[in-house]
TORKOL-4160 file (C-alpha; in steps of 0.2 Angstrom, whole numbers, padded with zeros to 4 digits, m for minus):
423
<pt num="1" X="m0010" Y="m0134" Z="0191"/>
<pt num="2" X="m0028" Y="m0143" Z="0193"/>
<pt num="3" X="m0025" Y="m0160" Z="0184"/>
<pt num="4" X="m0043" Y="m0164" Z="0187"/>
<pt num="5" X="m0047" Y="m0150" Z="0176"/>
<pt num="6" X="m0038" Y="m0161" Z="0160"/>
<pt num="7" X="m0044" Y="m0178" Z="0163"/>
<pt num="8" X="m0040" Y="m0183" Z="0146"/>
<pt num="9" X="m0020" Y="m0178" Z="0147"/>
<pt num="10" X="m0018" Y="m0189" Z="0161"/>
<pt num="11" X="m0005" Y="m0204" Z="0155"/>
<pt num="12" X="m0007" Y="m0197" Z="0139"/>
<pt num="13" X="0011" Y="m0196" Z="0128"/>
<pt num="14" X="0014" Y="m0181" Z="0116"/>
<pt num="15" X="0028" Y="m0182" Z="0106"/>
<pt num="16" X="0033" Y="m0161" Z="0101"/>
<pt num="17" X="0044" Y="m0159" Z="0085"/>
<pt num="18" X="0054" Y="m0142" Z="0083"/>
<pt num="19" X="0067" Y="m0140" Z="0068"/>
<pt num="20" X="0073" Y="m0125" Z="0069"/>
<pt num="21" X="0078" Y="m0121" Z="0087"/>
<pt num="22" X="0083" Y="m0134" Z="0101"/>
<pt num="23" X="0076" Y="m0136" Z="0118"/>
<pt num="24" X="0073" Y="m0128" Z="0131"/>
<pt num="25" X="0082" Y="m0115" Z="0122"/>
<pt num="26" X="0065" Y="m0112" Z="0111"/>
<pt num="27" X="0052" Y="m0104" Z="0123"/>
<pt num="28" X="0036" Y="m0104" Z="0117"/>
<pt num="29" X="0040" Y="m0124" Z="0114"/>
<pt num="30" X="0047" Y="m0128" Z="0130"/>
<pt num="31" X="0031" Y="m0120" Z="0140"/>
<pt num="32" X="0020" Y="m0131" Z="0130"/>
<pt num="33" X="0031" Y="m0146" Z="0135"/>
<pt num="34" X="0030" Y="m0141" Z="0153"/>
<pt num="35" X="0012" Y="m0138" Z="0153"/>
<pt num="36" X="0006" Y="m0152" Z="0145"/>
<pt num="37" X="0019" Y="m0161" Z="0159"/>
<pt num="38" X="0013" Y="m0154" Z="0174"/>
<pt num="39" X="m0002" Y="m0158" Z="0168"/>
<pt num="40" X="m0002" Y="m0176" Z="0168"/>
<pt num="41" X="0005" Y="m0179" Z="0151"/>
<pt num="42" X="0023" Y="m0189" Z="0145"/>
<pt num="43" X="0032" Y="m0177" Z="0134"/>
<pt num="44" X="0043" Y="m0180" Z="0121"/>
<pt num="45" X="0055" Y="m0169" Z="0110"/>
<pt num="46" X="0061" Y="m0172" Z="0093"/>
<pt num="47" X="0074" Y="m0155" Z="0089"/>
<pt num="48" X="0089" Y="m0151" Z="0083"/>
<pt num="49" X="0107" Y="m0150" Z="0090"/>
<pt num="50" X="0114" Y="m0131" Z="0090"/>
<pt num="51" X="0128" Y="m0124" Z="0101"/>
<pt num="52" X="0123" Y="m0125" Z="0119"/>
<pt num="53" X="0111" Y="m0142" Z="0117"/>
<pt num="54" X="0123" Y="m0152" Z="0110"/>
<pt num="55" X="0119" Y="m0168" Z="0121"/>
<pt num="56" X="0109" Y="m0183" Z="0109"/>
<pt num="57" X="0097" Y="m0188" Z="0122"/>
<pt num="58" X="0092" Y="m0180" Z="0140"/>
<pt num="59" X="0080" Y="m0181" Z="0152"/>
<pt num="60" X="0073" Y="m0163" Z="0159"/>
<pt num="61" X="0058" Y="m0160" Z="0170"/>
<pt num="62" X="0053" Y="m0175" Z="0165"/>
<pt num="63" X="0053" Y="m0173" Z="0146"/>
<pt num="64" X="0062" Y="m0183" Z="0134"/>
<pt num="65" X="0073" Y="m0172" Z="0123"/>
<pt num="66" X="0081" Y="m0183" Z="0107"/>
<pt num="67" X="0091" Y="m0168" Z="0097"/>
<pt num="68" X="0098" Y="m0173" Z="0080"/>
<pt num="69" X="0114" Y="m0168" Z="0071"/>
<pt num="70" X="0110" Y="m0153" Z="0057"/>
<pt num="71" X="0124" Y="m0150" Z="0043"/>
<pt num="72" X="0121" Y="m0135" Z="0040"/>
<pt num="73" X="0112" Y="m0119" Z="0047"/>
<pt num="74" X="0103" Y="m0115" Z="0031"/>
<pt num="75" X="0105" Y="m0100" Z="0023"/>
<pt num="76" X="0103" Y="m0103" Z="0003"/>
<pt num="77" X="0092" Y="m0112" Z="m0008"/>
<pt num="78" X="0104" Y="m0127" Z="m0007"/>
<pt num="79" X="0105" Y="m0124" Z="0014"/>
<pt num="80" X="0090" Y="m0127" Z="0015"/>
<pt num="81" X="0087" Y="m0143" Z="0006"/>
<pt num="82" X="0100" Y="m0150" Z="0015"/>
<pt num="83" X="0096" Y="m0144" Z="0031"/>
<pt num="84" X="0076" Y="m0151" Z="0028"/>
<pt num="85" X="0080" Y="m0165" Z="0020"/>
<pt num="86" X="0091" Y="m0171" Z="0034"/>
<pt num="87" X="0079" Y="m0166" Z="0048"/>
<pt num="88" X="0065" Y="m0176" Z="0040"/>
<pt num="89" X="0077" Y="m0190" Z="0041"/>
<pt num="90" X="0079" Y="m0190" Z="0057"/>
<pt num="91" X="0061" Y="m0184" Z="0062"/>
<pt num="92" X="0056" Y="m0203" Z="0055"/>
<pt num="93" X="0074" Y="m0211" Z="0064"/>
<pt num="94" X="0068" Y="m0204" Z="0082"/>
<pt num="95" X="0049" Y="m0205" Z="0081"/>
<pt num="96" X="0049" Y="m0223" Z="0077"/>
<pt num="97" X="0059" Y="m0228" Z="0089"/>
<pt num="98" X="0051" Y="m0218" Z="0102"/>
<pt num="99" X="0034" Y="m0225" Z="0096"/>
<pt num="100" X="0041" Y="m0242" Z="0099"/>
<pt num="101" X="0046" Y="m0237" Z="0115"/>
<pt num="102" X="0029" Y="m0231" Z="0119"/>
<pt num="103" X="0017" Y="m0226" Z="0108"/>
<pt num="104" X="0013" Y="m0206" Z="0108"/>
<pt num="105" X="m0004" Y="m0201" Z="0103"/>
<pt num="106" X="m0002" Y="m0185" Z="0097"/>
<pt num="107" X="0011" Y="m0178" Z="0086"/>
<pt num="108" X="0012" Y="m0158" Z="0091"/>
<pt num="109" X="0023" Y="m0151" Z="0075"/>
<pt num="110" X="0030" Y="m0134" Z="0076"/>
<pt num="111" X="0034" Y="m0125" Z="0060"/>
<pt num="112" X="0045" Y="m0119" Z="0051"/>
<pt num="113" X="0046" Y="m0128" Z="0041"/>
<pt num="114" X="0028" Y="m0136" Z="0035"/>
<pt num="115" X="0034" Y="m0151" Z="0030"/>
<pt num="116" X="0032" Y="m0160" Z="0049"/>
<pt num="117" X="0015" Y="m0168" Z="0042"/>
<pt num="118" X="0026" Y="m0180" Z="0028"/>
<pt num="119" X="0030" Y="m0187" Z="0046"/>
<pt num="120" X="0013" Y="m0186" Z="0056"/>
<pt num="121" X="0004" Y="m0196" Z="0040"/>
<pt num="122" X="0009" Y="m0212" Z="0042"/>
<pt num="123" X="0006" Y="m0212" Z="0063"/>
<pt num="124" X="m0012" Y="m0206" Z="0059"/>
<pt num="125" X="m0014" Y="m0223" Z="0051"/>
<pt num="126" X="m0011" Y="m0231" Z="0069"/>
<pt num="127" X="m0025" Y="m0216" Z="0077"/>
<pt num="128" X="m0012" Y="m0202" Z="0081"/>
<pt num="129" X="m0019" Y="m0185" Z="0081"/>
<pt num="130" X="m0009" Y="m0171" Z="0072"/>
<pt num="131" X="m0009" Y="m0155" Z="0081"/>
<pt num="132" X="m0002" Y="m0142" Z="0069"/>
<pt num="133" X="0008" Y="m0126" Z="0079"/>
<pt num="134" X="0009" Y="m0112" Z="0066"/>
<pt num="135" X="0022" Y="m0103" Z="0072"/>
<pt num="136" X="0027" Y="m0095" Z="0057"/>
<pt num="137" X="0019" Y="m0088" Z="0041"/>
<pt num="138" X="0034" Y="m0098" Z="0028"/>
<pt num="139" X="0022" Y="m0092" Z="0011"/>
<pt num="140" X="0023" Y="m0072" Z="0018"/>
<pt num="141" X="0043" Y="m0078" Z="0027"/>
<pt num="142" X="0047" Y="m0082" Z="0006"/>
<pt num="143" X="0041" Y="m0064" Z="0000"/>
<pt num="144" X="0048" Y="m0055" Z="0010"/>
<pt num="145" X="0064" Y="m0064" Z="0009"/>
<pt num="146" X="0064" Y="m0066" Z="m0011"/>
<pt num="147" X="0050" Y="m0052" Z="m0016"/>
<pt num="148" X="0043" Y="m0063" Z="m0030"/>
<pt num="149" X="0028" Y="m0076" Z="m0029"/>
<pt num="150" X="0036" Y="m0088" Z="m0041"/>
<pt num="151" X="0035" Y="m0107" Z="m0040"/>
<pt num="152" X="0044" Y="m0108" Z="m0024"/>
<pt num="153" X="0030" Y="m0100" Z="m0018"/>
<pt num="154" X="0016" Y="m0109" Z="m0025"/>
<pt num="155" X="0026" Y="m0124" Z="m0015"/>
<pt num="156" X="0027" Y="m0114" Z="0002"/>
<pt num="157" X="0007" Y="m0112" Z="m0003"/>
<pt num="158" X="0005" Y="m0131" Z="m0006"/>
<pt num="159" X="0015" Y="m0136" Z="0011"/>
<pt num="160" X="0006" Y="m0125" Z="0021"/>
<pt num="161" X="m0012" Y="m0131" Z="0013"/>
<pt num="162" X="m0006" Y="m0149" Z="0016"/>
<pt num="163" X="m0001" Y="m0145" Z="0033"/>
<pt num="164" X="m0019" Y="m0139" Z="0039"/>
<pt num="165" X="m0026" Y="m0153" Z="0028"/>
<pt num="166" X="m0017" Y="m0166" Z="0038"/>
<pt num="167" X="m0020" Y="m0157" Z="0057"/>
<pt num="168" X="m0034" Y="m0164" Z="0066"/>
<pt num="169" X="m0033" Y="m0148" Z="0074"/>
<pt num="170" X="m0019" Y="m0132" Z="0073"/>
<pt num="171" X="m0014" Y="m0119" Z="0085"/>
<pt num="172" X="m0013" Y="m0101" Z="0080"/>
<pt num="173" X="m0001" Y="m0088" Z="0090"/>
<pt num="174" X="m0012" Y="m0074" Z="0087"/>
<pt num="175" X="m0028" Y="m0070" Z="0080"/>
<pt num="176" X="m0020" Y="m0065" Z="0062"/>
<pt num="177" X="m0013" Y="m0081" Z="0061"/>
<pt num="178" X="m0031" Y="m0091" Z="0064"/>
<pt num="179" X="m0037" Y="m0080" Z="0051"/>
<pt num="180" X="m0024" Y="m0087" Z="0037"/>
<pt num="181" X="m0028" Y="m0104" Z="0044"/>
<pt num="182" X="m0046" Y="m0101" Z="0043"/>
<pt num="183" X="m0047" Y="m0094" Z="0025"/>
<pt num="184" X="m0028" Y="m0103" Z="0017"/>
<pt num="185" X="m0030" Y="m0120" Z="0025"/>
<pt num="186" X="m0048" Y="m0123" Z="0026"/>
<pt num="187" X="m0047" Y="m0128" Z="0043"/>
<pt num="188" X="m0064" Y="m0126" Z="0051"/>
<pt num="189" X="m0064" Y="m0112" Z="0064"/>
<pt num="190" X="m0069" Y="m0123" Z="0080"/>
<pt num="191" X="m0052" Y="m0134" Z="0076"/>
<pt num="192" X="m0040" Y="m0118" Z="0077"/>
<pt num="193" X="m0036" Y="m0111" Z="0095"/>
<pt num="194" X="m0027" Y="m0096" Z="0099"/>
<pt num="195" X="m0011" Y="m0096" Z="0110"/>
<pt num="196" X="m0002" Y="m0086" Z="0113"/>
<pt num="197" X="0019" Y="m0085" Z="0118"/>
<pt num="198" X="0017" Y="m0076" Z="0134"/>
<pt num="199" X="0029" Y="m0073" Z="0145"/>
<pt num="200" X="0032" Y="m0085" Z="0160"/>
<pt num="201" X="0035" Y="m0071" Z="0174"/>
<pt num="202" X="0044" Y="m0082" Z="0186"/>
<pt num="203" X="0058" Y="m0085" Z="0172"/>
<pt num="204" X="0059" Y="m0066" Z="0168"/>
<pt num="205" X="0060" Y="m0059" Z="0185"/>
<pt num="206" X="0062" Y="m0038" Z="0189"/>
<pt num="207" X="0080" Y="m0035" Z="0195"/>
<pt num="208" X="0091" Y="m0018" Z="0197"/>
<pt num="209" X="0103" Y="m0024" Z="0181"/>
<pt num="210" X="0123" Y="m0020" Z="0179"/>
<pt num="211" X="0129" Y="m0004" Z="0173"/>
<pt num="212" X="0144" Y="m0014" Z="0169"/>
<pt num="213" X="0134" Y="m0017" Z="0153"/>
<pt num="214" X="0132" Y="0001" Z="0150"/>
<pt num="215" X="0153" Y="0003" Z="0146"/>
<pt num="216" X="0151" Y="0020" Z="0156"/>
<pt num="217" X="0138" Y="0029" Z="0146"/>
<pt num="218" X="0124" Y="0036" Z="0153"/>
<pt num="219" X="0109" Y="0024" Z="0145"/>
<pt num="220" X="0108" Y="0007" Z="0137"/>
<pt num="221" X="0096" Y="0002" Z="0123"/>
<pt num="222" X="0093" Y="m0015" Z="0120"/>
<pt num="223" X="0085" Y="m0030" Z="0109"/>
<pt num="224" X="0083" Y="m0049" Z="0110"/>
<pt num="225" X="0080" Y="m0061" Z="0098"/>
<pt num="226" X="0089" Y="m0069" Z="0080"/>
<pt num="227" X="0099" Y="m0061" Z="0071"/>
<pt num="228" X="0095" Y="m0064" Z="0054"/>
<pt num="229" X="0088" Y="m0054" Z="0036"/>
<pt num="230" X="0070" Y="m0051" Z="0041"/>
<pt num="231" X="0074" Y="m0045" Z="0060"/>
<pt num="232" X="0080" Y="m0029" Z="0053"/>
<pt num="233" X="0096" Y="m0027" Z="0063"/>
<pt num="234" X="0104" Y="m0019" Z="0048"/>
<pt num="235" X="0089" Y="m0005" Z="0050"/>
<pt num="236" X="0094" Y="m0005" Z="0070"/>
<pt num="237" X="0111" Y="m0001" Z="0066"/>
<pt num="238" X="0108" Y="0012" Z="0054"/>
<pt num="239" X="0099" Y="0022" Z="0067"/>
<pt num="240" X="0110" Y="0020" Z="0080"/>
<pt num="241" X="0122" Y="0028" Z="0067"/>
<pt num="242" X="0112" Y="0041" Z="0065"/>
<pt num="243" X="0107" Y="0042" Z="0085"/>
<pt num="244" X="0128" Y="0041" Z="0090"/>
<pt num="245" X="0130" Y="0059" Z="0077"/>
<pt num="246" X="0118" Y="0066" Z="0089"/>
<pt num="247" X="0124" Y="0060" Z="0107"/>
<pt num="248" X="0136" Y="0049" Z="0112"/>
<pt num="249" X="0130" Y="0044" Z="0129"/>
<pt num="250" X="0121" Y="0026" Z="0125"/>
<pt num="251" X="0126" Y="0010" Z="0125"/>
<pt num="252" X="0119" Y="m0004" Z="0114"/>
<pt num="253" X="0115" Y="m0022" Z="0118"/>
<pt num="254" X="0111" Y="m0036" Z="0105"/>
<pt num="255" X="0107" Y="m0052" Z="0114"/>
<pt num="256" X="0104" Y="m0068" Z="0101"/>
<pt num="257" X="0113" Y="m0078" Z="0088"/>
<pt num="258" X="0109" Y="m0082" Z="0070"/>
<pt num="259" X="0113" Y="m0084" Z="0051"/>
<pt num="260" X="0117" Y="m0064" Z="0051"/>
<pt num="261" X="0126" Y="m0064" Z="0065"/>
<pt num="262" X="0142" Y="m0060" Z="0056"/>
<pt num="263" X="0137" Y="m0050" Z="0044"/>
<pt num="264" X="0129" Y="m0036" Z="0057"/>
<pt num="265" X="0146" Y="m0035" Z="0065"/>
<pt num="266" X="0155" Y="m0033" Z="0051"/>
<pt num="267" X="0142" Y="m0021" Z="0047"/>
<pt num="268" X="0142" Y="m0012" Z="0064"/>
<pt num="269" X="0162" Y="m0010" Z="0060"/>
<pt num="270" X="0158" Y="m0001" Z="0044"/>
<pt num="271" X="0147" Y="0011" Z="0051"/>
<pt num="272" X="0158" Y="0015" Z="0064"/>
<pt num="273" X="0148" Y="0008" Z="0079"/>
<pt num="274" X="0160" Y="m0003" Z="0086"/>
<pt num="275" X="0163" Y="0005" Z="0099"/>
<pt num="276" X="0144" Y="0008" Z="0105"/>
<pt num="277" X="0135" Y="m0010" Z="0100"/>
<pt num="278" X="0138" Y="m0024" Z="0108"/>
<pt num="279" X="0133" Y="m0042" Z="0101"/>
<pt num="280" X="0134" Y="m0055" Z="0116"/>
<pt num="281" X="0126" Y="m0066" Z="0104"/>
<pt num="282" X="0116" Y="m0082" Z="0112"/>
<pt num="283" X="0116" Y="m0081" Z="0130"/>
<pt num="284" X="0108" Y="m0089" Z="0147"/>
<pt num="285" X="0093" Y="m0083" Z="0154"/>
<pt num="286" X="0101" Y="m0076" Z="0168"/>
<pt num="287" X="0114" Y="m0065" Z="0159"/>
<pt num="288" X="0099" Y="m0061" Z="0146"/>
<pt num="289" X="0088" Y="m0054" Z="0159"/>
<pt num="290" X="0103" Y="m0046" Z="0169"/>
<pt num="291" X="0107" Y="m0035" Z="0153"/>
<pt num="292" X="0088" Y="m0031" Z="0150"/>
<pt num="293" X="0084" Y="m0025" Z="0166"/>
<pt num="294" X="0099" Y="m0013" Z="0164"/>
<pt num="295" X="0093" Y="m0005" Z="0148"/>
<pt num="296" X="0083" Y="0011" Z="0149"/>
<pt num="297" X="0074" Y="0008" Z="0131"/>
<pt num="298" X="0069" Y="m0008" Z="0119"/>
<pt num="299" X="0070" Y="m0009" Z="0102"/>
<pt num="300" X="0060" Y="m0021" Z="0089"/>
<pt num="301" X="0068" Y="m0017" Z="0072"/>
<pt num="302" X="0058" Y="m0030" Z="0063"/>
<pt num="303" X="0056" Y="m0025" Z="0043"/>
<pt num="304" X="0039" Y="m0019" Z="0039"/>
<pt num="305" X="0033" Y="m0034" Z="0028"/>
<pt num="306" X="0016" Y="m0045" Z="0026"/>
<pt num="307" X="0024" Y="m0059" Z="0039"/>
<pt num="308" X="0033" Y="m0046" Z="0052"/>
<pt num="309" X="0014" Y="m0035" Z="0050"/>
<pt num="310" X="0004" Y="m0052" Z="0056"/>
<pt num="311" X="0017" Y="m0061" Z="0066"/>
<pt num="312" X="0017" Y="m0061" Z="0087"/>
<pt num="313" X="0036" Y="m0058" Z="0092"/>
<pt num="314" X="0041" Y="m0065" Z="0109"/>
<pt num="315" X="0054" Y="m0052" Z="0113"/>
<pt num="316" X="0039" Y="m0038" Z="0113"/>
<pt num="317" X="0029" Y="m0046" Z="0129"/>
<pt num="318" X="0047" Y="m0052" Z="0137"/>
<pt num="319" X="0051" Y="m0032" Z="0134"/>
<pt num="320" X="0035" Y="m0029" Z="0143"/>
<pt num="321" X="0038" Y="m0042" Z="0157"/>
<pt num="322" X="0054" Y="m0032" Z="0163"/>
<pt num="323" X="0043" Y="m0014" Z="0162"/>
<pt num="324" X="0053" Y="m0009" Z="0145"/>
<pt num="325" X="0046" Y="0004" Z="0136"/>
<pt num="326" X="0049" Y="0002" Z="0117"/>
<pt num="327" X="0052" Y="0006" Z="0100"/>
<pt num="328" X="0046" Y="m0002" Z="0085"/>
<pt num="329" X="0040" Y="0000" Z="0065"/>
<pt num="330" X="0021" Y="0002" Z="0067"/>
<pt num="331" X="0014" Y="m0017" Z="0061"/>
<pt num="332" X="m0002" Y="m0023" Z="0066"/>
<pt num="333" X="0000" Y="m0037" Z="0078"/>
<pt num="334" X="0018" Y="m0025" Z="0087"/>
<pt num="335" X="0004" Y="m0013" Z="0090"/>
<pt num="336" X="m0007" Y="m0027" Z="0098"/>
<pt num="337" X="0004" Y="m0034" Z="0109"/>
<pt num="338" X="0013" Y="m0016" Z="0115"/>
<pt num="339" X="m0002" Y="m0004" Z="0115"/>
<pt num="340" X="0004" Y="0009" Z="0123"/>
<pt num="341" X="0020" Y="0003" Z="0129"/>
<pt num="342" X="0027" Y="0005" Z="0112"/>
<pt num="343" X="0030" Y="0021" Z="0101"/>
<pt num="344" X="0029" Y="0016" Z="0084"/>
<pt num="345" X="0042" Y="0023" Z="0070"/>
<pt num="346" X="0035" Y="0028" Z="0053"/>
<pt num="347" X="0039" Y="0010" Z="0042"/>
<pt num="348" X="0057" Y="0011" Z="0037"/>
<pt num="349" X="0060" Y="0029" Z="0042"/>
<pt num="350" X="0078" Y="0028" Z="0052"/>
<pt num="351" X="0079" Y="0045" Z="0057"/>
<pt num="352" X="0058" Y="0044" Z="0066"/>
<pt num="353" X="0067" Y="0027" Z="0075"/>
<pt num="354" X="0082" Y="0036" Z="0081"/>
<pt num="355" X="0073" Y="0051" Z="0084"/>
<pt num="356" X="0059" Y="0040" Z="0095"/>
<pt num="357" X="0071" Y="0031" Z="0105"/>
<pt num="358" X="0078" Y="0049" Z="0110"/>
<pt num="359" X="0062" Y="0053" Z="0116"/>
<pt num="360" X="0061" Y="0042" Z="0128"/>
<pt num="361" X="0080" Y="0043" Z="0136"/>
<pt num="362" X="0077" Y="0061" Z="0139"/>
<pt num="363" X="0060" Y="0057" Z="0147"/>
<pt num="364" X="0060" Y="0050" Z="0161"/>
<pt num="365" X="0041" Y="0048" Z="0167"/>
<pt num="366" X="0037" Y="0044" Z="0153"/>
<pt num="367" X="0046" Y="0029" Z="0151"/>
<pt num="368" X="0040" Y="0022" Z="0169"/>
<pt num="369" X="0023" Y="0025" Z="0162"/>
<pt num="370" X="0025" Y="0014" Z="0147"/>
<pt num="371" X="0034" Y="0002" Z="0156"/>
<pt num="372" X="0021" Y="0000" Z="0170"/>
<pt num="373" X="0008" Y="m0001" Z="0157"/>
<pt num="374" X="0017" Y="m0015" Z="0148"/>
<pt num="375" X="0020" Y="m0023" Z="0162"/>
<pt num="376" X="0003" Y="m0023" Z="0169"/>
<pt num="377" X="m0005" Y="m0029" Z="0153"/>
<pt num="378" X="0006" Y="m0043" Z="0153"/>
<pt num="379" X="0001" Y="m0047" Z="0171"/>
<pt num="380" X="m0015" Y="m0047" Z="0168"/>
<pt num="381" X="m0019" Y="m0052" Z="0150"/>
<pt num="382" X="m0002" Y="m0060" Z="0141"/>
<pt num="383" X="0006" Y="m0069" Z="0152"/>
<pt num="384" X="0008" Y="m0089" Z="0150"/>
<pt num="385" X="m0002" Y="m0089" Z="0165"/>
<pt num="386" X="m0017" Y="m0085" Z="0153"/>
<pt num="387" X="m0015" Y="m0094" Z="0139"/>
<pt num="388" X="m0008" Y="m0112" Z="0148"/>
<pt num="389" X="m0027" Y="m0115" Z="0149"/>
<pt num="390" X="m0031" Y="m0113" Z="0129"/>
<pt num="391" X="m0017" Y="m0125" Z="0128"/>
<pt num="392" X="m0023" Y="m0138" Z="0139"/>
<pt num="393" X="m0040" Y="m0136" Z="0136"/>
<pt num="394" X="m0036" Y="m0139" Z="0118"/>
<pt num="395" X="m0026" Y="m0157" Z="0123"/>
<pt num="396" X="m0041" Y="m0160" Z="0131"/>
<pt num="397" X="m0052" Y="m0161" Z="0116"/>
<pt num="398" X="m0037" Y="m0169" Z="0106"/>
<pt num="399" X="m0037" Y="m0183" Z="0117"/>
<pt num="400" X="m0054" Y="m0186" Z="0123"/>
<pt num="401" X="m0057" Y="m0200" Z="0108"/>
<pt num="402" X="m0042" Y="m0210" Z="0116"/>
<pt num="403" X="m0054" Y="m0214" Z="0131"/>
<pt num="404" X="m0068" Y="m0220" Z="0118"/>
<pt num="405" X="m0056" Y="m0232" Z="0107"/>
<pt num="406" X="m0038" Y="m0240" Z="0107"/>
<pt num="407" X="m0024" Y="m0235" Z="0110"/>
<pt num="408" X="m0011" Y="m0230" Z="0098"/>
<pt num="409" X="m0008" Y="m0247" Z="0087"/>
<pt num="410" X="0010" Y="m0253" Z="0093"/>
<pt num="411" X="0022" Y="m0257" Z="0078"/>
<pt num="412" X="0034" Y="m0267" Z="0089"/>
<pt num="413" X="0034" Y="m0280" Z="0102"/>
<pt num="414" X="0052" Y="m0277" Z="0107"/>
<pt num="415" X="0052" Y="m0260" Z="0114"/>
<pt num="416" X="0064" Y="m0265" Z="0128"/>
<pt num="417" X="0078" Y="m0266" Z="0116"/>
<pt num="418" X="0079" Y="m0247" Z="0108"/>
<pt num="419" X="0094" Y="m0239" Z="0109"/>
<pt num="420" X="0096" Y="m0220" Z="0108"/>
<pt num="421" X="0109" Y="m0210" Z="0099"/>
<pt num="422" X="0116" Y="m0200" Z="0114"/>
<pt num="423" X="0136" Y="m0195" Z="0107"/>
């Protein structure tokens, strides 16, 4: 990476906050980090402590990562409060201490949930910049969840309005999401920059897979990602009920965790698919991409909604990365990402998503034809090679008034003595 190209990150200390997935287990958030990185900056990471990234504090690729205990991976009304009202805690425990340690000049927060800025307000008053990532659309997430626009809401409304308020500048994934912040937050058009997750193709690398994944069938469809209410895996699993009275020569993979996790197996059970779906739940890298470079097809079952229609889903371009060809519930920015890479079910029709995946097994050309095409549009237009520059160039304008004033106010003199929760 040219550093001379981003003067202004240079010594430069961004602390990231992330609440609802830990590093680097969180993708998109753990590129930025390691962008901004190699780029000159000091990174640090506020996130939670799940299975797998259990450690309180660790050093990686330089970046500071602080995890924080969570009581509860929300589920309910009640989870939630819990769960948020203990990370804000721990959002002002870390931050301040870090800040002691060496003040940061840019808080980088990652919703959900849109409540990062209650912590971003008071380091503004000591010149910290508040860079708002959207990663998720919580007012449209509520709706699609609850199906009423009652008063909680209006309140997923008024955090999101604050957040933008707050942000000094914000970070769209795609160009649906800029228009929200745009015309919702009020957030002047030249303050909201587009970027978005692509792929890093070193991480995601082609290889000939494992038929041990396929138990001995013929094909093997796969998905990545959470497992939870607005994913759709229930929808998933009703047309692979309908696709196994049909044929019974594929094999299905479900790689990722989540608050549904159980409930999909013990639906899986009920429809009589246990013996055809597999859920290896969280998994590393290695095995992940092992597994999808085995399947023949990829599936993106996300629930035809307001957020699923405007949201960017990772597991699309990663799909694409490993020359997939796919199937998905035709939604606006799916189609954007997958073009013709994708064939897009009718929304909620099981029977045109079973029939659709069916298609593609028993056509072989054309299933190298969509995934070359995926693959190449990735190369060439999605990757994170192509949008590490929006990122930085971003940072660069972030940071410029740092080398025009102060630094960062300190609000300690004995930094030397913090000590980090690391059990």
């Amino acid at each position: 990476m040219d550093n001379f190209l981003y003067p202004q990150l240079s010594g430069k200390h961004v602390l990231i906050i992330v609440e609802n997935l830990p590093v680097p287990f969180d993708r998109r958030v753990w590129q930025e980090a390691t962008t901004l990185r190699e780029a000159g900056a000091e990174v640090s990471i506020i996130c939670p402590r799940m299975k797998g990234y259990t450690t309180g504090y660790e050093e990686l690729d330089g970046i500071h990562i602080y995890r924080h205990p969570l009581p509860v991976e929300a589920t309910g009304a009640l989870g939630y409060l819990v769960e948020y009202g203990t990370s804000i805690f721990w959002w002002y425990w870390h931050a301040t201490k870090i800040y002691a340690k060496k003040p940061f000049h840019a808080i980088h927060g990652c919703n959900p949930p849109d409540l990062i800025f209650t912590v971003a307000l008071p380091f503004k008053l000591f010149g910290v910049k508040y860079v708002f990532d959207h990663h998720d659309i919580n007012p449209e997430f509520y709706l699609a969840k609850f199906g009423k626009k009652d008063f909680f809401y209006r309140l997923m409304l008024l955090f999101e309005r604050i957040s933008f308020r707050v942000a000094d500048f914000s970070i769209a994934t795609n160009e649906s999401y800029k228009e929200i912040a745009i015309r919702r937050g009020k957030m002047p058009a030249d303050k909201v920059t587009v970027v978005r997750s692509g792929p890093k193709l070193d991480r995601l690398k082609l290889g000939p897979g494992n038929l041990m994944y396929k138990k001995g069938r013929q094909y093997l469809v796969g998905y990545l990602g959470t497992i939870s209410e607005s994913e759709g895996i229930d929808l998933l699993l009703m047309a692979v009920q309908r696709l196994v009275a049909k044929r019974q020569d594929v094999q299905f993979a479900i790689i990722g965790g989540g608050t549904g996790q159980a409930e999909m197996k013990e639906l899986s059970e009920k429809l009589g698919l246990s013996d055809y779906v597999d859920f290896y739940g969280r998994v590393s890298d290695e095995l992940m991409v092992d597994v999808l470079n085995t399947t023949d097809v990829c599936v993106n079952p996300d629930k035809p909604s307001e957020m699923n229609n405007l949201s960017t889903m990772n597991k699309i371009m990663e799909y694409m990365a490993l020359k997939k060809p796919i199937v998905q519930f035709d939604l606006k920015e799916g189609r954007f990402s997958a073009q013709k890479a994708s064939l897009y079910a009718k929304p909620n029709d099981l029977d045109d998503f079973a029939d659709k995946i069916i298609y593609l097994l028993d056509n072989d050309n054309i299933r190298t034809e969509m995934g070359e095409f995926g693959y190449q549009r990735v190369l060439n237009d999605l990757s994170w090679t192509h949008e590490q520059g929006k990122l930085l160039g971003l940072y660069n304008r972030v940071l410029a008034s740092f080398s025009k004033q102060e630094e960062p106010k300190a609000i300690s003199e004995e930094s030397h003595s913090i000590s980090y929760i690391t059990d």
